[in-house]
Biopython code that builds the backbone (N, CA, C, O; Angstrom):
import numpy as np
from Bio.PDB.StructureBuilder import StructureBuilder

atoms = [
    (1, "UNK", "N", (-3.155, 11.149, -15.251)),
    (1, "UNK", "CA", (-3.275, 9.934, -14.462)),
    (1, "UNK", "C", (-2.057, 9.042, -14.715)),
    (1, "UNK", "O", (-1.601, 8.788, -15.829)),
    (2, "UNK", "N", (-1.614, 8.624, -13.610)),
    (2, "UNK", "CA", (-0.628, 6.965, -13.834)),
    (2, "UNK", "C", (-0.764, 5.730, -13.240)),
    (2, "UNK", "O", (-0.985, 5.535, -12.044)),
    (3, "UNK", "N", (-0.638, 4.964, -14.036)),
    (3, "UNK", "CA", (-1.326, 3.781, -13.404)),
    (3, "UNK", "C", (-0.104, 3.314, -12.436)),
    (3, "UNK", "O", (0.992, 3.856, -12.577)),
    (4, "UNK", "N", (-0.294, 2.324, -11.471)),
    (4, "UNK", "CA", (0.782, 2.194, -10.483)),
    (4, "UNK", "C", (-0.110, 0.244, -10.313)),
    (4, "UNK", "O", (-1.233, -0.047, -10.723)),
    (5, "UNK", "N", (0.709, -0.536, -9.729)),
    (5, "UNK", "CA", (0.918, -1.731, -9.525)),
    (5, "UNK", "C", (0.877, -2.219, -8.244)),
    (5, "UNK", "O", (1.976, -2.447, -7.739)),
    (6, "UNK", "N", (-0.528, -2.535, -7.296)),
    (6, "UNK", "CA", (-0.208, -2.657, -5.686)),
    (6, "UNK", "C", (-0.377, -4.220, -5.423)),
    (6, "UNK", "O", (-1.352, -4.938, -5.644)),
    (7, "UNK", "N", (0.833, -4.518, -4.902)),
    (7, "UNK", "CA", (0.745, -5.674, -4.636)),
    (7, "UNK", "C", (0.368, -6.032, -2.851)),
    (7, "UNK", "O", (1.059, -5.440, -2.023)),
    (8, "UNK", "N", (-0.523, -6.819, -2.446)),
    (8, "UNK", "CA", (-0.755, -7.084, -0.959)),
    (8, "UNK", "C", (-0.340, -8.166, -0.602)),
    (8, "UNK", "O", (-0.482, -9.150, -1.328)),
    (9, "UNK", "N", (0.358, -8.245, 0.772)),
    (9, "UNK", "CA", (1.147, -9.535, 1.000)),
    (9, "UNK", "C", (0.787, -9.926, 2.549)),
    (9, "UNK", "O", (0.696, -9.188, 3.530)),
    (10, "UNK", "N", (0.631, -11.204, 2.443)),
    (10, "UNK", "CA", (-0.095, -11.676, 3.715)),
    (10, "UNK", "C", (-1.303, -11.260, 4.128)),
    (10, "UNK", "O", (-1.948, -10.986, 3.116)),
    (11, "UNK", "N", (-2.007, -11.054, 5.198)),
    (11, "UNK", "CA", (-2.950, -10.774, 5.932)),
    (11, "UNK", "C", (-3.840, -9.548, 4.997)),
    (11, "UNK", "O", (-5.052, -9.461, 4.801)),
    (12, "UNK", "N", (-2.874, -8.799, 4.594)),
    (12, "UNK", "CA", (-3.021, -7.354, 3.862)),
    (12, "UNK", "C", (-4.095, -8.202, 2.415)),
    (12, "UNK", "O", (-4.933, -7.560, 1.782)),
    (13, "UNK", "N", (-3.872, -9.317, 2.225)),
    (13, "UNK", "CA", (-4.109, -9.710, 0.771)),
    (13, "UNK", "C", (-5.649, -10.485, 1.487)),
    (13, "UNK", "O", (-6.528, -10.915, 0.741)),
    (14, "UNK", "N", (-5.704, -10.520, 2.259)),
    (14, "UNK", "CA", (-6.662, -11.571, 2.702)),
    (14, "UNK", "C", (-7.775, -10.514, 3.066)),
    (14, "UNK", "O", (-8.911, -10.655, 2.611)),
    (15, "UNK", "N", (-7.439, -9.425, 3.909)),
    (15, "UNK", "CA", (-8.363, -8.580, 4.062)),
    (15, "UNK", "C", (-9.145, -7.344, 2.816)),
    (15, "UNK", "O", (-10.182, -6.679, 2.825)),
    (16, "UNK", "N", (-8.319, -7.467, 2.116)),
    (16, "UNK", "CA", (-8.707, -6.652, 0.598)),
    (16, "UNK", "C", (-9.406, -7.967, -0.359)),
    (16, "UNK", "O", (-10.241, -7.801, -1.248)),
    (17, "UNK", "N", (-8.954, -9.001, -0.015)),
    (17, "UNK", "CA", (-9.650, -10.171, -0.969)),
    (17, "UNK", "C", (-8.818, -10.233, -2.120)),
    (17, "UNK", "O", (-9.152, -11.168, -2.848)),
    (18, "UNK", "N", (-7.918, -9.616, -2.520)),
    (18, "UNK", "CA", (-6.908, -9.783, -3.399)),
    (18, "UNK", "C", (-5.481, -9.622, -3.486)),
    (18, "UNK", "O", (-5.103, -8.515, -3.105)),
    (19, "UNK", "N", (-4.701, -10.301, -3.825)),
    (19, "UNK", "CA", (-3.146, -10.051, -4.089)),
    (19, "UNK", "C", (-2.524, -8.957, -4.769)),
    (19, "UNK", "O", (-1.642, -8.280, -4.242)),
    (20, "UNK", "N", (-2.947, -8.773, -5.886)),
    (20, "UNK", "CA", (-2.900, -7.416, -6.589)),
    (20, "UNK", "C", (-3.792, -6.848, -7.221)),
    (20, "UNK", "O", (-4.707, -7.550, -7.651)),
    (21, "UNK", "N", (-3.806, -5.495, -7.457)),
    (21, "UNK", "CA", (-4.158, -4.632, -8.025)),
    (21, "UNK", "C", (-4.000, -3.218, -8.587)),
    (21, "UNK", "O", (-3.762, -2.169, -7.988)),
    (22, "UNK", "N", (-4.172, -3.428, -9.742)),
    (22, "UNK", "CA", (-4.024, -2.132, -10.791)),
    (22, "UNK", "C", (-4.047, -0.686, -10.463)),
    (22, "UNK", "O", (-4.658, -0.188, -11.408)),
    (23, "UNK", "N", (-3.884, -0.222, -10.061)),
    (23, "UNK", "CA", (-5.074, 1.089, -10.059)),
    (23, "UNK", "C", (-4.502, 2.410, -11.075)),
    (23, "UNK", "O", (-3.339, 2.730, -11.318)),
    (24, "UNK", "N", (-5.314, 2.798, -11.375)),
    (24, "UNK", "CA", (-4.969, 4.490, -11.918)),
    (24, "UNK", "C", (-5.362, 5.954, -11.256)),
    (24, "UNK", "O", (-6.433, 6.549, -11.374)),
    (25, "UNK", "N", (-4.267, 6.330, -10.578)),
    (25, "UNK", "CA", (-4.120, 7.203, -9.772)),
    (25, "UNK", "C", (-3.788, 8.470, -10.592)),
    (25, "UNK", "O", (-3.375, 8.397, -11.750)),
    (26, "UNK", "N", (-4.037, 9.930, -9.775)),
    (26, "UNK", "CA", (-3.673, 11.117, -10.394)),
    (26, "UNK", "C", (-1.893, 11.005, -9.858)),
    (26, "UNK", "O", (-1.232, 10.395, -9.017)),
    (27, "UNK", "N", (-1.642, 12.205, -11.153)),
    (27, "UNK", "CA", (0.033, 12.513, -11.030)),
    (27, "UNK", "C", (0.093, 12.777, -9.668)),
    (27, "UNK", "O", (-0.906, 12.943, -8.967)),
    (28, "UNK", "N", (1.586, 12.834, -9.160)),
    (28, "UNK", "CA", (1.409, 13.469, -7.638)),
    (28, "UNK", "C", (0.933, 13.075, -6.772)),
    (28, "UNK", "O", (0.529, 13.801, -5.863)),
    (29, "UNK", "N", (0.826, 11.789, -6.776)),
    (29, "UNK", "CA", (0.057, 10.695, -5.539)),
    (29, "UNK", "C", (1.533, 10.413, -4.596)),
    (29, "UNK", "O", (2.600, 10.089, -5.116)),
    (30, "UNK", "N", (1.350, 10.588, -3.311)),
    (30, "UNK", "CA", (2.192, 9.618, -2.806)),
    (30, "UNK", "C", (1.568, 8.658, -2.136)),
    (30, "UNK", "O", (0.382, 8.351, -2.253)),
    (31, "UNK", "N", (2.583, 8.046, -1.235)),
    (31, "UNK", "CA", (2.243, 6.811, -1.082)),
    (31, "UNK", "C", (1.323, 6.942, 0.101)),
    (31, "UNK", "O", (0.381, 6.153, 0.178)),
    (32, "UNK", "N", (1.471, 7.720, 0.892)),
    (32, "UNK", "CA", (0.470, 8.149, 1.883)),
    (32, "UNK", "C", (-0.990, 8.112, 1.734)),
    (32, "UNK", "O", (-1.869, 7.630, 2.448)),
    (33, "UNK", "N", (-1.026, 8.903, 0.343)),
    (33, "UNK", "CA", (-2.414, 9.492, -0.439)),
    (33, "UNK", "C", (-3.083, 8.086, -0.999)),
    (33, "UNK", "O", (-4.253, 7.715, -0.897)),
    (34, "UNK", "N", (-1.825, 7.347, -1.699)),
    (34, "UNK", "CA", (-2.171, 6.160, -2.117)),
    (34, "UNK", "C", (-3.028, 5.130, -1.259)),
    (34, "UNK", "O", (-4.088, 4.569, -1.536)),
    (35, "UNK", "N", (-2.174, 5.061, -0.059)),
    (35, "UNK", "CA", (-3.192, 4.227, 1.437)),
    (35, "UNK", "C", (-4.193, 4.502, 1.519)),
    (35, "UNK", "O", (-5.072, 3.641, 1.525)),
    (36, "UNK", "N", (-4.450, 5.734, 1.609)),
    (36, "UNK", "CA", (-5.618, 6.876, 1.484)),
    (36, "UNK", "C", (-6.820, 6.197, 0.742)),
    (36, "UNK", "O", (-7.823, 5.743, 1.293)),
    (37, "UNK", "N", (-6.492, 6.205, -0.883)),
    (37, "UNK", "CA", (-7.443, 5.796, -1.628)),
    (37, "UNK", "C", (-7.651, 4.248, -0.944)),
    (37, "UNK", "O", (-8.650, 3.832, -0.358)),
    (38, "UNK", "N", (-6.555, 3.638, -1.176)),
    (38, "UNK", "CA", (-7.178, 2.029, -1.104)),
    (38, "UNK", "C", (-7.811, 1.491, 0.658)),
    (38, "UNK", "O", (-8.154, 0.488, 1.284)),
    (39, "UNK", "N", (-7.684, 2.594, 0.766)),
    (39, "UNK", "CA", (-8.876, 2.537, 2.517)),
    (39, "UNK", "C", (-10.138, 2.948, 2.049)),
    (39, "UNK", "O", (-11.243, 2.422, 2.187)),
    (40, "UNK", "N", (-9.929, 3.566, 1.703)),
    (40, "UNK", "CA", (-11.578, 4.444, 0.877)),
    (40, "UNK", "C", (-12.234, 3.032, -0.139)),
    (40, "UNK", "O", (-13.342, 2.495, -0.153)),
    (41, "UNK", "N", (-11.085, 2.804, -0.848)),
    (41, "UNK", "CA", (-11.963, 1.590, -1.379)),
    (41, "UNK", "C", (-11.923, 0.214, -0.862)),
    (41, "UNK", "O", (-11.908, -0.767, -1.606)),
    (42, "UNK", "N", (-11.909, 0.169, 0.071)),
    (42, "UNK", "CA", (-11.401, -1.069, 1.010)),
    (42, "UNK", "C", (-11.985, -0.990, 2.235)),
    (42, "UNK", "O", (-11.055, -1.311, 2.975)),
    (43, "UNK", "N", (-12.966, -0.761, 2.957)),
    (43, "UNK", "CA", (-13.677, -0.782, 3.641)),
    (43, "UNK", "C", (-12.801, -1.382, 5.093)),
    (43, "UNK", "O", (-12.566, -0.852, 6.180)),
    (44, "UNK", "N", (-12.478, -2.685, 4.534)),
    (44, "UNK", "CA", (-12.103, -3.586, 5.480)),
    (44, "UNK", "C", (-10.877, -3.125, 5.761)),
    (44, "UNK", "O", (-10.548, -2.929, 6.931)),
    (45, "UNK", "N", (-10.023, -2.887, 4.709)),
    (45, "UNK", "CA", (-8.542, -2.260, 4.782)),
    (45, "UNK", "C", (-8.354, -1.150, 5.931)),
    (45, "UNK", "O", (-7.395, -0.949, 6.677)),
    (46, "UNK", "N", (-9.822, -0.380, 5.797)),
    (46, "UNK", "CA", (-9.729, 1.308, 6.576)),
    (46, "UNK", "C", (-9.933, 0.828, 8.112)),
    (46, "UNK", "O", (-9.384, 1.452, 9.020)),
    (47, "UNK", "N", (-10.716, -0.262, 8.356)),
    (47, "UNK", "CA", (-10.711, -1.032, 9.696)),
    (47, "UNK", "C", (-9.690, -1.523, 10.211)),
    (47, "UNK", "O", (-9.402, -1.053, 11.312)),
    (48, "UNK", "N", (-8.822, -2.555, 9.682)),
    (48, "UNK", "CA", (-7.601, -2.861, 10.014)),
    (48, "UNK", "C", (-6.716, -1.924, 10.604)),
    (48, "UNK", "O", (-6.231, -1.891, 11.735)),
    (49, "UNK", "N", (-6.553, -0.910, 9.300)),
    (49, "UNK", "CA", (-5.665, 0.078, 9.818)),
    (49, "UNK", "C", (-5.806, 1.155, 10.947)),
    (49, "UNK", "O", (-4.949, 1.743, 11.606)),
    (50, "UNK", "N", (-7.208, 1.220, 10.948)),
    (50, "UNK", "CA", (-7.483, 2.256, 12.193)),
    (50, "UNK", "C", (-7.300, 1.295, 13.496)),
    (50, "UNK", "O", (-7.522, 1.761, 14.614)),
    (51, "UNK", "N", (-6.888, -0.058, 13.327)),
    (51, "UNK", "CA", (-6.911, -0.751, 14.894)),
    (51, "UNK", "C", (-4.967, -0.981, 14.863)),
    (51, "UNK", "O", (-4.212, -1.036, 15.833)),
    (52, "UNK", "N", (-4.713, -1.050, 13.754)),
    (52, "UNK", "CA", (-3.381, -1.479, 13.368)),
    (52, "UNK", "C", (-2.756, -0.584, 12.769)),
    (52, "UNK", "O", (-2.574, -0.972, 11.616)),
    (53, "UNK", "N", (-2.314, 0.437, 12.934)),
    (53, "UNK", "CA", (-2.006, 1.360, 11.940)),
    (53, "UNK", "C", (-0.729, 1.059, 11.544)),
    (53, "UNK", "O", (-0.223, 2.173, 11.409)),
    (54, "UNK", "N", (-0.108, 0.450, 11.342)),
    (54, "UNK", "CA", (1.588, -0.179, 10.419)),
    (54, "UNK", "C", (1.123, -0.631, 9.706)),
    (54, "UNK", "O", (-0.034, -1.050, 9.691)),
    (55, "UNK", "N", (2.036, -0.670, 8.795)),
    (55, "UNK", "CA", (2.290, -0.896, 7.665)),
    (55, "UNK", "C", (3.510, -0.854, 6.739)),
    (55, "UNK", "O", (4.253, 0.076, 7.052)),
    (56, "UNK", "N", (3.903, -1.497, 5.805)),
    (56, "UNK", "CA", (5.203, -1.659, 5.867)),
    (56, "UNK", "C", (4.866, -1.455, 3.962)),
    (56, "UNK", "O", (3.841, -1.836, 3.397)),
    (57, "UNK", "N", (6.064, -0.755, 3.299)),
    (57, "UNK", "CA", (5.888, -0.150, 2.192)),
    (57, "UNK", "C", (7.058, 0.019, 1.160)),
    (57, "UNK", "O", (7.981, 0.833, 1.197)),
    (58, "UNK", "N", (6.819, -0.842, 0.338)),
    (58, "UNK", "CA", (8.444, -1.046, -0.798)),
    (58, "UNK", "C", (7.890, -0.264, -2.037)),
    (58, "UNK", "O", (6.751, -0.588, -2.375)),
    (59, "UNK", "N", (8.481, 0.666, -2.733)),
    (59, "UNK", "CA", (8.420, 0.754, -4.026)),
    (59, "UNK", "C", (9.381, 0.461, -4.846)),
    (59, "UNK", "O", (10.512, 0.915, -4.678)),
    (60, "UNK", "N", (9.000, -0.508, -6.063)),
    (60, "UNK", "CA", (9.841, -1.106, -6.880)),
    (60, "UNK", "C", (11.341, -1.649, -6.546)),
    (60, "UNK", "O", (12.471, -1.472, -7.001)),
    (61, "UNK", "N", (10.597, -2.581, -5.266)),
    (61, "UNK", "CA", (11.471, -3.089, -4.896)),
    (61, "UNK", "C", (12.555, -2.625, -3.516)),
    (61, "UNK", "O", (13.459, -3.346, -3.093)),
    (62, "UNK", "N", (12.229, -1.387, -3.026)),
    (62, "UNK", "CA", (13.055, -0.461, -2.261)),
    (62, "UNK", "C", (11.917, -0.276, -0.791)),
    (62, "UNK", "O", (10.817, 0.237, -0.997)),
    (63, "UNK", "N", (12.208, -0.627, 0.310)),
    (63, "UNK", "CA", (11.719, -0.150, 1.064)),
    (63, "UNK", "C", (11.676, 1.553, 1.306)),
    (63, "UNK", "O", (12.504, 2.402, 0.974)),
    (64, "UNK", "N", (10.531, 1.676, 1.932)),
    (64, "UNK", "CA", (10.012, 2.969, 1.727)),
    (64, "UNK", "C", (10.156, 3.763, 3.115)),
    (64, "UNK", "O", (9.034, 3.509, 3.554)),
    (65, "UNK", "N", (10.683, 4.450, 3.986)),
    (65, "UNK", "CA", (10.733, 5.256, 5.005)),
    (65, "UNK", "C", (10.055, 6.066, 5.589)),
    (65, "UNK", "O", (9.725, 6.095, 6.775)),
    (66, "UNK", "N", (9.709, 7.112, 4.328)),
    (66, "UNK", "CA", (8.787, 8.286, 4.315)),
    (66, "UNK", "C", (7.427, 8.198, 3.382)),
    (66, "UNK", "O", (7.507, 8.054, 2.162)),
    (67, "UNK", "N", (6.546, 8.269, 3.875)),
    (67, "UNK", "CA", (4.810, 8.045, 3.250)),
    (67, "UNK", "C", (4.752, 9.660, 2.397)),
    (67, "UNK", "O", (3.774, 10.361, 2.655)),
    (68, "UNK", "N", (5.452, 10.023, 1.737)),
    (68, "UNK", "CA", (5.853, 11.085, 0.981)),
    (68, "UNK", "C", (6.246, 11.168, 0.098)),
    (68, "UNK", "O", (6.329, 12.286, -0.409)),
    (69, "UNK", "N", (6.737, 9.950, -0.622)),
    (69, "UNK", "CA", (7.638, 9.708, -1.672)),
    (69, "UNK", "C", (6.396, 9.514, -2.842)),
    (69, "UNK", "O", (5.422, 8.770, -2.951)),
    (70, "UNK", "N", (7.056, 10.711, -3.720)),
    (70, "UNK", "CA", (5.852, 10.510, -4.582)),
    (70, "UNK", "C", (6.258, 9.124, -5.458)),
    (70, "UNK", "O", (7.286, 8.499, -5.719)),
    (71, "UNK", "N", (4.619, 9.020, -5.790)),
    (71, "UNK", "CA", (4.438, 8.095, -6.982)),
    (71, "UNK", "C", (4.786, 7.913, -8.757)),
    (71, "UNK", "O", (4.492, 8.929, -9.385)),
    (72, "UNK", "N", (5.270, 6.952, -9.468)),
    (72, "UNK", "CA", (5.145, 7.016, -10.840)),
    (72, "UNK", "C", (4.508, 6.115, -11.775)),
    (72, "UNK", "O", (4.441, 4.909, -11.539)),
    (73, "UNK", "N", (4.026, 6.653, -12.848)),
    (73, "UNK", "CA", (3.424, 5.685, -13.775)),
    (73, "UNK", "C", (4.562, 4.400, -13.389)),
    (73, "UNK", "O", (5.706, 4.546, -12.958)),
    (74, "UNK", "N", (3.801, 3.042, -13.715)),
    (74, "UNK", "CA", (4.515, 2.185, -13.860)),
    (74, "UNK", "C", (5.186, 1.411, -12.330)),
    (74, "UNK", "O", (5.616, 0.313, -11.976)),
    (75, "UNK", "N", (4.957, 2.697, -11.783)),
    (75, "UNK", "CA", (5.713, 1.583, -10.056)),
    (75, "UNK", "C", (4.874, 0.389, -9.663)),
    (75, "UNK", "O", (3.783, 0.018, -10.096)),
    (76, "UNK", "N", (5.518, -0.025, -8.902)),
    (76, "UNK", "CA", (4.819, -1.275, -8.198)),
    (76, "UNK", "C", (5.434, -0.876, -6.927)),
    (76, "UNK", "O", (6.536, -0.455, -6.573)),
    (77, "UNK", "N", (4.062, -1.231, -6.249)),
    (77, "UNK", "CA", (4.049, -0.781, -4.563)),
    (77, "UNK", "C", (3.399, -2.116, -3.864)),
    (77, "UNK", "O", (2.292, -2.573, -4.149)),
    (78, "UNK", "N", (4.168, -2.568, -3.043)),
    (78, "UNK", "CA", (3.878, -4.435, -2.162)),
    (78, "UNK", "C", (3.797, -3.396, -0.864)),
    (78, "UNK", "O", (4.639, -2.544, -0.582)),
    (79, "UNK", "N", (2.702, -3.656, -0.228)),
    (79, "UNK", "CA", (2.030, -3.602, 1.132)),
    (79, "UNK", "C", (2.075, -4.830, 1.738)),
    (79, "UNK", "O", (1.647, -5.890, 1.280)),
    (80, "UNK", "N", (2.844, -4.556, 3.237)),
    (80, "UNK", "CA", (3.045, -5.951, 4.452)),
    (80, "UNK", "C", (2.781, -5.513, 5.568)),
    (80, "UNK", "O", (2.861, -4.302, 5.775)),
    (81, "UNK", "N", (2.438, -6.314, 6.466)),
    (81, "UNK", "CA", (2.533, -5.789, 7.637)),
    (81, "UNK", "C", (3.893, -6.336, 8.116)),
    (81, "UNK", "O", (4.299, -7.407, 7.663)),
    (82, "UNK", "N", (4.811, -5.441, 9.268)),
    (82, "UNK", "CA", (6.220, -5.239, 9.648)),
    (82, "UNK", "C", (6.235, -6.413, 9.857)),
    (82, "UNK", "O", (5.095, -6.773, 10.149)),
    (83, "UNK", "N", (7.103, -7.421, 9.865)),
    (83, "UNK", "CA", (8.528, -7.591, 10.508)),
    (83, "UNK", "C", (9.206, -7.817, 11.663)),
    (83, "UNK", "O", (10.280, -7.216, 11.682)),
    (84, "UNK", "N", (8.948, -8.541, 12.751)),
    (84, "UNK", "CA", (9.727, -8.299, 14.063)),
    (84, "UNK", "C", (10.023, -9.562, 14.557)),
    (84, "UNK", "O", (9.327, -10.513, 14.911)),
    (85, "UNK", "N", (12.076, -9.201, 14.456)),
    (85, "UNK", "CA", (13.130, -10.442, 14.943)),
    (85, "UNK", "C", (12.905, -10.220, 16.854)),
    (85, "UNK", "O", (12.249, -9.371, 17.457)),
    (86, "UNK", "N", (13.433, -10.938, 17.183)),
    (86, "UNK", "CA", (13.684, -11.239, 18.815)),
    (86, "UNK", "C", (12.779, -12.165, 19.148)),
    (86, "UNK", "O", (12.255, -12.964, 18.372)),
    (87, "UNK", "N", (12.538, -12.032, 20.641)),
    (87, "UNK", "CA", (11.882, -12.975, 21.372)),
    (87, "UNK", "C", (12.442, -12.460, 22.866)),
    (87, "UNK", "O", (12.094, -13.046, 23.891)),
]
sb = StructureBuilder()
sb.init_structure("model")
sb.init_model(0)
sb.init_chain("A")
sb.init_seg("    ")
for serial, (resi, resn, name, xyz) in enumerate(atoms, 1):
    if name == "N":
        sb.init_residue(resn, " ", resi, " ")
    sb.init_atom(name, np.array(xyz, "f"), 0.0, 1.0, " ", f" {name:<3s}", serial, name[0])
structure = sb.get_structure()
């Protein structure tokens, strides 16, 4: 197991009821798998996303591209929803 660091930002934090959280995940999690769990334990989270499916995904600081990138003890992962300049 490794524990990993999820931080929720904005709307994301309001619908989970919290800003962060801990969790301890198996080796070999990515971040995909990771969403995965915290929908499963997030009821509300798994709603959102099935109407909203974005999501926007930094690890330790690095935006994230691919929902593939495995996980490590010790990361910290901030969940947002995107981002969008214009008008």
């Amino acid at each position: 197991m490794i524990r990993v660091k999820v931080v929720f930002l904005g709307i994301l934090a309001d619908i989970t009821g919290r800003s962060i959280e801990i969790l301890d995940i198996p080796e070999n999690t990515s971040v995909d798998s990771l969403i995965a769990i915290l929908s499963e334990k997030h009821s509300s989270l798994f709603d959102w996303l099935s109407k909203v499916p974005l999501i926007q995904v930094s690890v330790n600081g690095v935006d994230v591209t691919s929902r593939d990138v495995t996980l490590h003890n010790g990361d910290e992962v901030v969940l947002s929803t995107p981002l969008y300049e214009g008008g």
